[in-house]
FITORGU-357701 format. One record per residue (C-alpha): residue in three letters; residue number from 1; x negated, y, z negated. Coordinates in nm, 3 decimals, padded with zeros to 5 digits, m for minus. Layout:
@resn=ALA	resi=NUM	east=X	north=Y	up=Z
...
***
This chain:
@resn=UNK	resi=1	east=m03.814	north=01.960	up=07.154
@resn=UNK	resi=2	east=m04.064	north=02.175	up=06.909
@resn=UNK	resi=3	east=m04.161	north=02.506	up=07.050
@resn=UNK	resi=4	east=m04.354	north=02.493	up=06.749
@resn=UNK	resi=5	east=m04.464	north=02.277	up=06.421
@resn=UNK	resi=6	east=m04.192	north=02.132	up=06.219
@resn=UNK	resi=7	east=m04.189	north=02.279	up=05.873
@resn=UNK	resi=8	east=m04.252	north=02.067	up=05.580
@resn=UNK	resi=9	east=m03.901	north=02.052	up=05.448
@resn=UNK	resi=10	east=m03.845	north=01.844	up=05.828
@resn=UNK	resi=11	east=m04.151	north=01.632	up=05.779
@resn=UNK	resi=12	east=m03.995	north=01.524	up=05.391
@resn=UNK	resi=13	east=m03.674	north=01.457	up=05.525
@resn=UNK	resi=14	east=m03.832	north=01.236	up=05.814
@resn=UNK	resi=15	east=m04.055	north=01.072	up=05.588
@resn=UNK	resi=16	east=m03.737	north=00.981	up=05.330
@resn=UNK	resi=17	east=m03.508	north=00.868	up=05.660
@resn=UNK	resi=18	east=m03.307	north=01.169	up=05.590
@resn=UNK	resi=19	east=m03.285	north=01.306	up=05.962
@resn=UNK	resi=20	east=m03.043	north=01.226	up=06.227
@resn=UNK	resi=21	east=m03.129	north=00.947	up=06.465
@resn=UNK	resi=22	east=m03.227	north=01.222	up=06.786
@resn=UNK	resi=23	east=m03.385	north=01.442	up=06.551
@resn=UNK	resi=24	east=m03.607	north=01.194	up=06.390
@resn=UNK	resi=25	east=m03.721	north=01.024	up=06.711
@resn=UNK	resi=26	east=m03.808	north=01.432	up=06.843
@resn=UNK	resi=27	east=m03.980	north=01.425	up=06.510
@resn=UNK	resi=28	east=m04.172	north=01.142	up=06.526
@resn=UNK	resi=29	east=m04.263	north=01.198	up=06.863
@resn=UNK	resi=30	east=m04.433	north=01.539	up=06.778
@resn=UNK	resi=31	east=m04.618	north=01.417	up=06.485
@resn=UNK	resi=32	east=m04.729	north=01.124	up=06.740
@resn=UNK	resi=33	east=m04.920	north=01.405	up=06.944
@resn=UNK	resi=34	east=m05.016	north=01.649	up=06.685
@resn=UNK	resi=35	east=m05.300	north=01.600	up=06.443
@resn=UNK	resi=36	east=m05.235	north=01.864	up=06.182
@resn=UNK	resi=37	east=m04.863	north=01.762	up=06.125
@resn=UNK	resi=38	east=m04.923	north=01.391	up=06.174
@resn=UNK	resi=39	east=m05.244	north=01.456	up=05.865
@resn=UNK	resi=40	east=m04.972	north=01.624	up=05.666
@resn=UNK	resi=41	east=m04.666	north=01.357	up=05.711
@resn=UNK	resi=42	east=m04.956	north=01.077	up=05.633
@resn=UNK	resi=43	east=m05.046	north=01.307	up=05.293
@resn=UNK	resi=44	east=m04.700	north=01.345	up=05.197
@resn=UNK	resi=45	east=m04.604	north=00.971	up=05.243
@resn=UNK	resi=46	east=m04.875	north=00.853	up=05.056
@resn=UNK	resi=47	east=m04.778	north=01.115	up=04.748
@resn=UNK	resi=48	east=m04.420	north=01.004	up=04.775
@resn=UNK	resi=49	east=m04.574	north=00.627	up=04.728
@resn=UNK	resi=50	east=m04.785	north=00.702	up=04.475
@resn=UNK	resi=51	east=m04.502	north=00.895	up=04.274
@resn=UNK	resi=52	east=m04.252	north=00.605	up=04.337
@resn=UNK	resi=53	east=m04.528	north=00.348	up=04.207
@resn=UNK	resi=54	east=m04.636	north=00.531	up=03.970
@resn=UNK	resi=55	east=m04.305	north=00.525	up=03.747
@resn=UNK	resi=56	east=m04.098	north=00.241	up=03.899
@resn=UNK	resi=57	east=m03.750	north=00.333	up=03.923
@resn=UNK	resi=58	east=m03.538	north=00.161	up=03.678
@resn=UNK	resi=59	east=m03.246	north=m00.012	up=03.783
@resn=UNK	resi=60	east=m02.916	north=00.158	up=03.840
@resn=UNK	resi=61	east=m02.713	north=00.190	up=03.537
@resn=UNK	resi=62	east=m02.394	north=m00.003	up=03.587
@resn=UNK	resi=63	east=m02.129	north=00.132	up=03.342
@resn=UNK	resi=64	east=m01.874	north=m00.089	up=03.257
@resn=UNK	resi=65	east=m01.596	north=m00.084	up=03.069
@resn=UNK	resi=66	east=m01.663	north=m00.180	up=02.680
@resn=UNK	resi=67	east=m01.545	north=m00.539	up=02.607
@resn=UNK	resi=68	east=m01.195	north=m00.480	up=02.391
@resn=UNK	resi=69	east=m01.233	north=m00.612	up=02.062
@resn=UNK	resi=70	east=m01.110	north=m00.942	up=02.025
@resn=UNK	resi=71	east=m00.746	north=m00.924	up=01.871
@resn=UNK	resi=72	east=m00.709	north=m01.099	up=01.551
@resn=UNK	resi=73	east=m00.491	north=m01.403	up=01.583
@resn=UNK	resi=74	east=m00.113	north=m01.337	up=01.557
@resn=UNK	resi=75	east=00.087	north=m01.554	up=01.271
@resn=UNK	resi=76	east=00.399	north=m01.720	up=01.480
@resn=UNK	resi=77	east=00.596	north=m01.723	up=01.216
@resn=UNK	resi=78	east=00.540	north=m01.353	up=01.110
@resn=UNK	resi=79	east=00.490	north=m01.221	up=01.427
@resn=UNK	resi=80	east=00.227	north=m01.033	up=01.318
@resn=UNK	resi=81	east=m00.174	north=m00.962	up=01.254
@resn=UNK	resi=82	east=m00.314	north=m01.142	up=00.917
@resn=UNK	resi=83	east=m00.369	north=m00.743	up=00.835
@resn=UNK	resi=84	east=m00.051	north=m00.610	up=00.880
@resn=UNK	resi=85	east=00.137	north=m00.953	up=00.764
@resn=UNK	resi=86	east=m00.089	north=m00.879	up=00.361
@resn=UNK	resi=87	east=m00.005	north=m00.546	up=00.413
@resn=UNK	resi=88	east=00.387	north=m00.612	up=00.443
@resn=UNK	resi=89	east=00.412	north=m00.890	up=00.184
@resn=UNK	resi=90	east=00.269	north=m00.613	up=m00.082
@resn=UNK	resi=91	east=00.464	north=m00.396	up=00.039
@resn=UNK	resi=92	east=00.809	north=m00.631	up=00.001
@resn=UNK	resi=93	east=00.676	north=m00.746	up=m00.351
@resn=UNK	resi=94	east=00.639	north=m00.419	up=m00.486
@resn=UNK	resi=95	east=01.003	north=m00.333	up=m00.355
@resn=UNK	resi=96	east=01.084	north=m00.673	up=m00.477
@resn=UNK	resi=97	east=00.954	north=m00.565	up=m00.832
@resn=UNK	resi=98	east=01.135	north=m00.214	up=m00.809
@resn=UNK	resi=99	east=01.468	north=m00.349	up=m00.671
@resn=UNK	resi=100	east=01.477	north=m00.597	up=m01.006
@resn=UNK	resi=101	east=01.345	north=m00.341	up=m01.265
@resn=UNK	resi=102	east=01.634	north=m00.101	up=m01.156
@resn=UNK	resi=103	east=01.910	north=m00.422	up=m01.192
@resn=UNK	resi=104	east=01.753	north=m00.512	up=m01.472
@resn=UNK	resi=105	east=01.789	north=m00.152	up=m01.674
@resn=UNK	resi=106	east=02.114	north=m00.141	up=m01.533
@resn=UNK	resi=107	east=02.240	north=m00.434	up=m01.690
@resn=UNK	resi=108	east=02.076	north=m00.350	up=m02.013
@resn=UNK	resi=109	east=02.254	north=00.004	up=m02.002
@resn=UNK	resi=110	east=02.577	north=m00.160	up=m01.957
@resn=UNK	resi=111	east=02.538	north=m00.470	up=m02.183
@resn=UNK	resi=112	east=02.426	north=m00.144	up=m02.439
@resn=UNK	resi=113	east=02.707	north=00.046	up=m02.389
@resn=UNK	resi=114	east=02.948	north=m00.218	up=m02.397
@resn=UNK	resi=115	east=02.846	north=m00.376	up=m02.709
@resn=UNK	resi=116	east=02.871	north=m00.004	up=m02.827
@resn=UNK	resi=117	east=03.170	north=00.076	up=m02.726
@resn=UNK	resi=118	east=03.297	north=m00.305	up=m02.857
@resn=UNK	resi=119	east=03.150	north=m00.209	up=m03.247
@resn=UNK	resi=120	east=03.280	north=00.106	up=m03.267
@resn=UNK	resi=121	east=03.637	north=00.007	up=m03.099
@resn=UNK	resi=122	east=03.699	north=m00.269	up=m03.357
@resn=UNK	resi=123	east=03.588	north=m00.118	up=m03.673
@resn=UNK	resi=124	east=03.749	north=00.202	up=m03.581
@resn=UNK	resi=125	east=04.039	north=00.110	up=m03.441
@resn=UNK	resi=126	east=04.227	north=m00.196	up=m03.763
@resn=UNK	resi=127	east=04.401	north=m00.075	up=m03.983
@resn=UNK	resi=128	east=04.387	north=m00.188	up=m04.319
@resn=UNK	resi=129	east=04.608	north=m00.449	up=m04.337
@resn=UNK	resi=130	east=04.443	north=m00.606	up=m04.034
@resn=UNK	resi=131	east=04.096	north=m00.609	up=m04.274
@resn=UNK	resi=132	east=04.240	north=m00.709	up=m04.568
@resn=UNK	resi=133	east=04.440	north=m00.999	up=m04.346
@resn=UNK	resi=134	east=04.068	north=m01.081	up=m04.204
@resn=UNK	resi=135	east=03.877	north=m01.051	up=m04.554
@resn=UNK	resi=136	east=04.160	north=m01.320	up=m04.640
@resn=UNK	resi=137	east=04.124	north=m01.545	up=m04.411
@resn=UNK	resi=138	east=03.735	north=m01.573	up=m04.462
@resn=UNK	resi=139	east=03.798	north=m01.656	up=m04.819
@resn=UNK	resi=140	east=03.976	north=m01.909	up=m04.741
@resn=UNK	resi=141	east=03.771	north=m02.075	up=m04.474
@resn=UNK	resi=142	east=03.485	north=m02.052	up=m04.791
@resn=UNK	resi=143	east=03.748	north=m02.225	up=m04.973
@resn=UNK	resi=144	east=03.813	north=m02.511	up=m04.814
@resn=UNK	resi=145	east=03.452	north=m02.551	up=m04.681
@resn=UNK	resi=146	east=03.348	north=m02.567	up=m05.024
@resn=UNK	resi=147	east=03.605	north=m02.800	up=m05.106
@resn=UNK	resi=148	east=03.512	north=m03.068	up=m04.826
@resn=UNK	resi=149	east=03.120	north=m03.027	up=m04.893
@resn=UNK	resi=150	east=03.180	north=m03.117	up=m05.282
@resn=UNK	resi=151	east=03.376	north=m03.440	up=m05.161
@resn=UNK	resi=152	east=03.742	north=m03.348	up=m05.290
@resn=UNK	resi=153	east=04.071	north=m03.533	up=m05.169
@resn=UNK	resi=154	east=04.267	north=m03.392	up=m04.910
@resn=UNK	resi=155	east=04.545	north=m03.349	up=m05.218
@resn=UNK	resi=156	east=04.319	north=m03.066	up=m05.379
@resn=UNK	resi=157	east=04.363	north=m02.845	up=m05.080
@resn=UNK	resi=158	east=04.558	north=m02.536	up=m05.108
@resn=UNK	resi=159	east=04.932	north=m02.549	up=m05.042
@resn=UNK	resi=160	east=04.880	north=m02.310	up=m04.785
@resn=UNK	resi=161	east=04.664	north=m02.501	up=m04.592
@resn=UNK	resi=162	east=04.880	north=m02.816	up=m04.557
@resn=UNK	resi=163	east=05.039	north=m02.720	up=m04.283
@resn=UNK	resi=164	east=04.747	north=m02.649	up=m04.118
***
């Protein structure tokens, strides 16, 4: 099949089983009968064996996919990580806390200005006989408290208060 030698990119390729079936056997059929190529296939096979035992080759690299991270167990009840479940009961707390604060100053406003508006609506809206009526009516009561704590028959009470 050679009208001439192979060159040595053909004897590499034979030597590695690179070469089509026909063209390997035409190959190894020339390098059968000739001495120079046959020296140089027989050179270059033992370099390729001494390179390949001279640094072993390693083992393919399998890549494979990392291993997920295990998922923390989910609470049933919460339906959520132990993470995000801390995460949410601070969060309701704190609105918790807010929500109350704000009721709370709201009722203190209005408790404020009711008792505000109470004070000022009574004193400035009696008239004096309604005071004078009142400032009578708690002497009175001193009366006839003072009366029962000293011990006095019921016939010592004021006329006034008989009907009573």
């Amino acid at each position: 099949m050679f009208g001439k030698h192979p060159n040595k990119k053909v004897i590499t390729a034979y030597i590695d089983g690179e070469l089509p079936e026909a063209k390997a056997a035409a190959v190894g059929r020339h390098l059968a009968t000739c001495a120079t190529c046959g020296a140089m296939a027989r050179a270059q096979a033992r370099a390729v064996e001494l390179l390949r035992s001279s640094c072993p080759a390693a083992s393919p690299i399998e890549w494979s996919e990392p291993e997920p991270e295990p998922e923390p167990e989910l609470d049933v009840l919460t339906g959520g990580s132990d993470r995000h479940t801390r995460h949410t009961r601070h969060t309701r707390l704190n609105g918790m806390i807010l929500a109350l604060s704000i009721c709370g100053l709201f009722l203190f406003l209005y408790g404020m200005q009711s008792l505000l508006v109470n004070l000022a609506g009574k004193t400035g809206s009696r008239t004096a006989a309604e005071v004078l009526f009142l400032a009578e009516e708690h002497e009175n009561l001193v009366d006839y408290f003072n009366i029962i704590s000293i011990g006095s028959s019921d016939d010592s009470m004021p006329d006034d208060w008989a009907g009573r």
